[in-house]
LOPA-780838 format. One record per residue (C-alpha): residue number from 1; residue in three letters; chain; x, y, z. Coordinates in Angstrom, 1 decimal, decimal comma. Layout:
N
FIMI  resi  resn  chain       x       y       z
FIMI   NUM   ALA      A       X       Y       Z
...
//
This chain:
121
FIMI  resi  resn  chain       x       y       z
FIMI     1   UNK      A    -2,3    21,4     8,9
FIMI     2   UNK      A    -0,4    19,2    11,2
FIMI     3   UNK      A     0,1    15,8     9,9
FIMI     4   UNK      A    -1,7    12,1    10,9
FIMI     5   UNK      A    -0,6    10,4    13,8
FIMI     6   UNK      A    -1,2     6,7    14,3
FIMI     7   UNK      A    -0,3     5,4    17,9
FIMI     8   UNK      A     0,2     1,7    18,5
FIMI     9   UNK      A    -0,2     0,8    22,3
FIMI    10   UNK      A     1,5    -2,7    23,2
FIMI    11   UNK      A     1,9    -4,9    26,0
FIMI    12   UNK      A     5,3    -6,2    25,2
FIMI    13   UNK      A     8,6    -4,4    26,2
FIMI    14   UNK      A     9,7    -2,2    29,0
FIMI    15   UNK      A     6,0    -1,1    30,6
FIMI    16   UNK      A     5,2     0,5    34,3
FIMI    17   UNK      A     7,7     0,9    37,1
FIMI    18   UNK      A    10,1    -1,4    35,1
FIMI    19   UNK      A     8,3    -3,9    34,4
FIMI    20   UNK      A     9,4    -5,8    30,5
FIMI    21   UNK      A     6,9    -8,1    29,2
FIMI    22   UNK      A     8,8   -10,4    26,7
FIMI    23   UNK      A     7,4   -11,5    22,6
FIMI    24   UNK      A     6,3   -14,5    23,5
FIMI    25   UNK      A     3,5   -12,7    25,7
FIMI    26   UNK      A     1,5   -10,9    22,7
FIMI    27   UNK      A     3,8   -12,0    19,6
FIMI    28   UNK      A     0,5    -9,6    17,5
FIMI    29   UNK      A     2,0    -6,5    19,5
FIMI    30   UNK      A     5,5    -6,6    17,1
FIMI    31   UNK      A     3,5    -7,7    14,5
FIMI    32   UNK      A     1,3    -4,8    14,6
FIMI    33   UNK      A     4,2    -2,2    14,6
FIMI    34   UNK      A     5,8    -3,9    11,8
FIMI    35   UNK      A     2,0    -4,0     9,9
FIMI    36   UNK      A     1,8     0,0    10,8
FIMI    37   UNK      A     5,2     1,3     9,4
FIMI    38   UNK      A     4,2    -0,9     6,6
FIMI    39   UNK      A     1,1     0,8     5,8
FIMI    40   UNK      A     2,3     3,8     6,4
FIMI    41   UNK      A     4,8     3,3     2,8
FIMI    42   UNK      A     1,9     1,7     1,2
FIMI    43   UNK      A    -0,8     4,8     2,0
FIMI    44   UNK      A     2,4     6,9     0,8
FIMI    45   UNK      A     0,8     9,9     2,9
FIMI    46   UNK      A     2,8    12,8     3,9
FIMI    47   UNK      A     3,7    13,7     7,1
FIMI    48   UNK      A     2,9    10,8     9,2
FIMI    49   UNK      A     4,2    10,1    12,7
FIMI    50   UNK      A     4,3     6,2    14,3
FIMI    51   UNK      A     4,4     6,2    17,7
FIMI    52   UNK      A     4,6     3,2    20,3
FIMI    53   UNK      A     4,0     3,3    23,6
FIMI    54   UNK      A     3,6     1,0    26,2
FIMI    55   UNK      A     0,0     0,0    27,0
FIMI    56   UNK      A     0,5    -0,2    31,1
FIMI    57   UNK      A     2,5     3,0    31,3
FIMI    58   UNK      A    -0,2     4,7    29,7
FIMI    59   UNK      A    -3,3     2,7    30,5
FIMI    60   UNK      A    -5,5     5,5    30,9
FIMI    61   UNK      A    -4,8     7,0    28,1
FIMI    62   UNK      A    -5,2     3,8    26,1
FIMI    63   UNK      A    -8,7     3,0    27,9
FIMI    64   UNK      A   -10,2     6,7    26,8
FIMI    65   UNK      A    -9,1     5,7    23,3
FIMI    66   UNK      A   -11,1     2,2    23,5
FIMI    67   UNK      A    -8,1     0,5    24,1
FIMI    68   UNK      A    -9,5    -2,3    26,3
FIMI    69   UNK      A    -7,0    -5,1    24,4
FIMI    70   UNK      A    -3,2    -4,6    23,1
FIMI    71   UNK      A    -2,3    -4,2    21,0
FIMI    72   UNK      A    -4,4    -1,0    20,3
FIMI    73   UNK      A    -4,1     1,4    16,7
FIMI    74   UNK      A    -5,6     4,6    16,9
FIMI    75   UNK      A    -5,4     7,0    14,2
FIMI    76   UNK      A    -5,2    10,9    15,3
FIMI    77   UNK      A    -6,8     9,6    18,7
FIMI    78   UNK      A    -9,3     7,3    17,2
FIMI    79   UNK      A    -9,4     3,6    17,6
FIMI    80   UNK      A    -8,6     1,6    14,7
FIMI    81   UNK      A    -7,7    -1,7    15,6
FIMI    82   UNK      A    -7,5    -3,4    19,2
FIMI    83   UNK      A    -6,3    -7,3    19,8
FIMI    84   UNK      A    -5,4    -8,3    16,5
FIMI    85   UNK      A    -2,9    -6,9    14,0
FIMI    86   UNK      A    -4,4    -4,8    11,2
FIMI    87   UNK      A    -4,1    -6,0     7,4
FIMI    88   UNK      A    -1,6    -3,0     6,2
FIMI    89   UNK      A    -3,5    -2,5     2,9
FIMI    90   UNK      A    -6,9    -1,9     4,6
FIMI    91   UNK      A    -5,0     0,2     7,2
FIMI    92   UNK      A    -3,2     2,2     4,4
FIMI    93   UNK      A    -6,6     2,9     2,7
FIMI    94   UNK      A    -7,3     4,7     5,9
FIMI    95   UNK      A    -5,2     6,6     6,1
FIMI    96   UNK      A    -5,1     7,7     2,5
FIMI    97   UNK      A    -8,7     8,4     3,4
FIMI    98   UNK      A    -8,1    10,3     6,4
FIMI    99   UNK      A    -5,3    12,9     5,0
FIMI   100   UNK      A    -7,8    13,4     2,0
FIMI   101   UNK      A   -10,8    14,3     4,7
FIMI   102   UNK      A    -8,3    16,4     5,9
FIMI   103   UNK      A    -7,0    18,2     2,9
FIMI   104   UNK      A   -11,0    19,0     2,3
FIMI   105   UNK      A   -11,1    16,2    -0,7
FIMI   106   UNK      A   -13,5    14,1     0,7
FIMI   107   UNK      A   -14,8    12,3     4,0
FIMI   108   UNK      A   -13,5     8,9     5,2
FIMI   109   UNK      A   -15,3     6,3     4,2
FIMI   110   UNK      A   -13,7     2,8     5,5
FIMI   111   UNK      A   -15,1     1,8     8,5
FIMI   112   UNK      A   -12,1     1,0    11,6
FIMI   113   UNK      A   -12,4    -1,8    13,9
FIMI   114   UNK      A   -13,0    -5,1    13,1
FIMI   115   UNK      A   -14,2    -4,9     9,7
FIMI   116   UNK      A   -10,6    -3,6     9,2
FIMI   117   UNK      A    -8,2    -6,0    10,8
FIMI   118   UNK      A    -7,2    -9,9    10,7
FIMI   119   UNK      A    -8,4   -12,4    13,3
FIMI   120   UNK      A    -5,8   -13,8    15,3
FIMI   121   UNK      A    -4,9   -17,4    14,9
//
């Protein structure tokens, strides 16, 4: 079975027809990939790919997702997180959760959204 991917969609960095939106704009979108890769040692999960695109460039694609607000997590295509950055540990649980549903052991049973991240300051 092909492994988990967990897409982070930001708003900083080089975006559409070379556009680059600097840090200071959405200082949660870093923050967010940092909080990701993090998780991603905590859940300790096999086969895992991080990817990080730019929300602009691909707006559609983040929009189908739910993806109204960078930055945007979406785990194998469905929204986690959108607009804040997600608490690693609750994210991690996830997706310990998700490769076990997976695998056949057992169904998810953490809810996404905003039960599952911080609130911005």
């Amino acid at each position: 079975m092909d492994g988990l991917e967990i897409v982070v969609y930001r708003i900083t960095g080089p975006q559409l027809l070379g556009l680059r939106i600097p840090e200071r704009v959405c200082p949660e979108c870093d923050l967010t990939v940092a909080a990701v890769r993090a998780a991603v040692r905590i859940a300790g999960v096999s086969d895992v790919r991080v990817r990080v695109k730019p929300w602009l460039t691909v707006l559609g694609e983040a929009l189908r997702r739910g993806g109204w607000h960078p930055p945007v997590v979406t785990v194998d295509g469905i929204r986690f997180s959108q607009g804040v950055v997600p608490d690693p540990a609750i994210l991690a649980a996830h997706l310990s959760a998700v490769a076990e549903a997976r695998d056949g052991k057992q169904h998810p049973s953490l809810p996404a959204g905003r039960d599952a991240t911080l609130p911005l300051r």
